[in-house]
C-alpha positions, 0 to 999 in steps of 0.5 A: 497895149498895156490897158488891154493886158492890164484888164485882161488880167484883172478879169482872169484873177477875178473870175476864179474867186467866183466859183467859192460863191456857190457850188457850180452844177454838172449842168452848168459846167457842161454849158460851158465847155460844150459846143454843137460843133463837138461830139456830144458826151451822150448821144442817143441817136446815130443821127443829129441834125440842128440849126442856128441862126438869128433874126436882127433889126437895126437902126444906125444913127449915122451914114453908111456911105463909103465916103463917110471917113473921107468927108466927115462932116458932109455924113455928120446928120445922115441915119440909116436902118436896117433888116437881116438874117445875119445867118442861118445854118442846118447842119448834121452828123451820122454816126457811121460806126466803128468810130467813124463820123461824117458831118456837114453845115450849110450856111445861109447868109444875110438871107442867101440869094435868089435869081430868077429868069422872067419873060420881061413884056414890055421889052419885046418877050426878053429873057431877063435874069432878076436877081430877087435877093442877095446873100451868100450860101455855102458850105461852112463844114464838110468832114469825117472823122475818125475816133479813137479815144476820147483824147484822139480824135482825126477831122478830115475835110471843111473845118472849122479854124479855132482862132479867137473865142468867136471862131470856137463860139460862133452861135448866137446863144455863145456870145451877149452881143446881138452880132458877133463881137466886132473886135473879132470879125472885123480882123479875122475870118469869121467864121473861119473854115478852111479844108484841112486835117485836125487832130484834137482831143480831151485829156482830164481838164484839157482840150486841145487841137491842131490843124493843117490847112490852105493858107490865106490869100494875100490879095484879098487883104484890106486896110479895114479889114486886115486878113478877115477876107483872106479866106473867102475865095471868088472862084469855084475852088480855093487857091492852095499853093501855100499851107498854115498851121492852127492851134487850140489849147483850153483848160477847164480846171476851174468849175465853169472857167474855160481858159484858151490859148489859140495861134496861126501861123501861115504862108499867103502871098502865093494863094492868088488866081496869078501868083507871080504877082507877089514873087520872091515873098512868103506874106507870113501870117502869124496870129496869137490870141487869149481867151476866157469864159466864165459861166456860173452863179448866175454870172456869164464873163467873157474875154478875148485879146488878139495880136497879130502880125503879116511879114511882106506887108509893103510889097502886098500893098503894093500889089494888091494897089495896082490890081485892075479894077476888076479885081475882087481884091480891096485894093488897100494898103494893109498893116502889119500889124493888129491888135483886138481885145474885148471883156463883157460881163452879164448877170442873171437879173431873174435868178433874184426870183428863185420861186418863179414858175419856169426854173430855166429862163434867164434874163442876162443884163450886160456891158461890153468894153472893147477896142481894136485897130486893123491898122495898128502898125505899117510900114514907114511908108504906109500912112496908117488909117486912124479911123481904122482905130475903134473904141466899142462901147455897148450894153444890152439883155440878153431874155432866155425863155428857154435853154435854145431861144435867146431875144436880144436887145442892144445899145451899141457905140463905136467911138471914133478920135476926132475928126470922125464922128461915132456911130451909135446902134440901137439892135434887136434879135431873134435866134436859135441855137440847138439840135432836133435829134439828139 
């Protein structure tokens, strides 16, 4: 903790020294503080549609079998590969008039799925169901919105929570990292979308933004990954017996310097499918983050530190332990306490060639340093995971031909105490990010 806070800092103290380097333009402040999930300052259009999404190839030098943390060293040589469409979202907004807006995304993820009924010849003319391929699709954001003023806005609907830098900054082109950074969607929802109410708004150098939405559920909590499946919900509507608060705070007081402060705070042990399981317990979910962004002279920093906090960890566990195997839970103990934090920092190697043919192409040279534990504190009688522990250690580049496009390549490493062995990752990707009609 006391590393983490200490490096936090230094980033943040740095960071403002920066901006005496050079004089920061319009656009690049406005590159910081946008994002495609907002109202556009100008619109030309009533109606914008866009996309994002990234293409990604793999090669892991170590075992992806379930038992690797059990048995170490029996998965010591094993490697592994991999190809996928981590995501691929359209989404669009109409302008209604009169301050109204309605706007949706929907997500495709790891390629969406695929099934198909075949007449299979060699059993007799069955009937078969294939599946062809797996993924998820959903709807990640359906809303309208009401605007009064810039600083009054009223969100009603599937939204998106703003806990944590990636929840606020989610597509590819906002973050260095091929994936999104670990130390986030490893603990937290991500992309984190519930339906709710959220009031939000800009006053001069300040964005804010409150939500009241479904709380999370208990019995999809796991030792891996704390809460981050506590959203997710395998029926065909989500359980709300139980509701939470978000907030959203960032100041852009400094030219290209975004500073934010996010929480939640909610109730989830009554948000399953037989509430009765966890009587008598709220299963209180408290979570506090602090975040910066830093984008000019040629420079693009980010930060992130996250502590969090579940009230009733013992009797959840408990439950969720004895599920029937049927159960979509995960059936693990859970902690009742996290930590995450993160700094990375990149630099425009091509802004040294200032006489080059095409002004906006970048190419940004990048190390990340980050650590988090999702098992950080139990119980006294929850024997807490020490591979649950994890150091990440990467560096890449990250080559913009244009402001849309980003091709990403990554050596990563996710260091382990002994006796577990590390993980090193060698990733490449494609992605866009942006509008079609503006």
């Amino acid at each position: 903790m006391k590393k983490a806070t200490f490096v936090f800092t230094l980033l943040i103290s740095l960071l403002p020294l920066l901006s005496t380097a050079q004089e920061v333009t319009s656009s690049q402040t406005k590159e910081t503080t946008e994002s495609l999930n907002e109202t556009p300052l100008i619109s030309k259009s009533r109606l914008q549609m866009g996309a994002y999404g990234e293409a990604v190839m793999q090669k892991m030098w170590y075992s992806d079998n379930a038992a690797r943390y059990s048995y170490p060293q029996s998965y010591k040589s094993e490697r592994h590969g991999r190809a996928d469409i981590p995501h691929f979202v359209l989404f669009f907004s109409y302008d209604l008039g009169r301050g109204w807006k309605v706007s949706a995304e929907v997500e495709f993820e790891h390629g969406g799925t695929g099934t198909t009924f075949e007449l299979e010849k060699s059993e007799a003319g069955e009937y078969e169901k294939e599946i062809e391929k797996g993924g998820e699709v959903g709807i990640e954001q359906f809303w309208i919105e009401k605007s009064f003023a810039p600083y009054a806005n009223l969100r009603m609907g599937h939204i998106i929570v703003p806990v944590g830098l990636t929840n606020q900054y989610h597509m590819p082109t906002e973050y260095l990292s091929v994936l999104r950074p670990e130390e986030e969607s490893a603990i937290l929802p991500c992309t984190w979308h519930e339906t709710g109410v959220s009031f939000w708004g800009r006053a001069g150098k300040w964005r804010y933004e409150a939500q009241f939405i479904a709380g999370l559920d208990a019995e999809r909590f796991s030792n891996s990954g704390w809460i981050s499946k506590g959203s997710t919900s395998p029926y065909e509507f989500k359980i709300a017996n139980r509701y939470a608060g978000a907030f959203r705070l960032d100041n852009f007081t400094v030219p290209g310097l975004r500073v934010g402060l996010s929480g939640y705070f909610g109730f989830s042990a009554a948000n399953s499918m037989k509430a009765s399981r966890y009587s008598d317990i709220n299963g209180s979910v408290s979570i506090g983050t602090l975040d910066a962004i830093y984008k000019a002279n040629n420079v693009w920093a980010r930060a992130n530190f996250i502590y969090g906090h579940l009230g009733d960890s013992y009797t959840i566990s408990r439950v969720n332990k004895r599920l029937p195997k049927a159960s979509p839970s995960p059936r693990t103990d859970v902690a009742s306490d996290v930590v995450s934090w993160y700094v990375e920092a990149g630099y425009d190697i091509l802004s040294f060639f200032p006489d080059r043919k095409y002004k906006d192409n970048k190419l940004y040279v990048y190390g990340h340093y980050g650590y988090y534990n999702s098992m950080y504190k139990t119980v006294e009688s929850i024997t807490p995971k020490n591979w649950c522990k994890k150091h990440i250690i990467s560096g890449g580049a990250n080559y913009y031909p244009m402001k849309d496009i980003v091709i990403k390549a990554e050596y990563s490493m996710r260091k382990f105490t002994d006796p577990y062995n590390n993980e090193p990752t060698l990733s490449l990707c494609v992605a866009y990010a942006g509008l079609f009609i503006k």
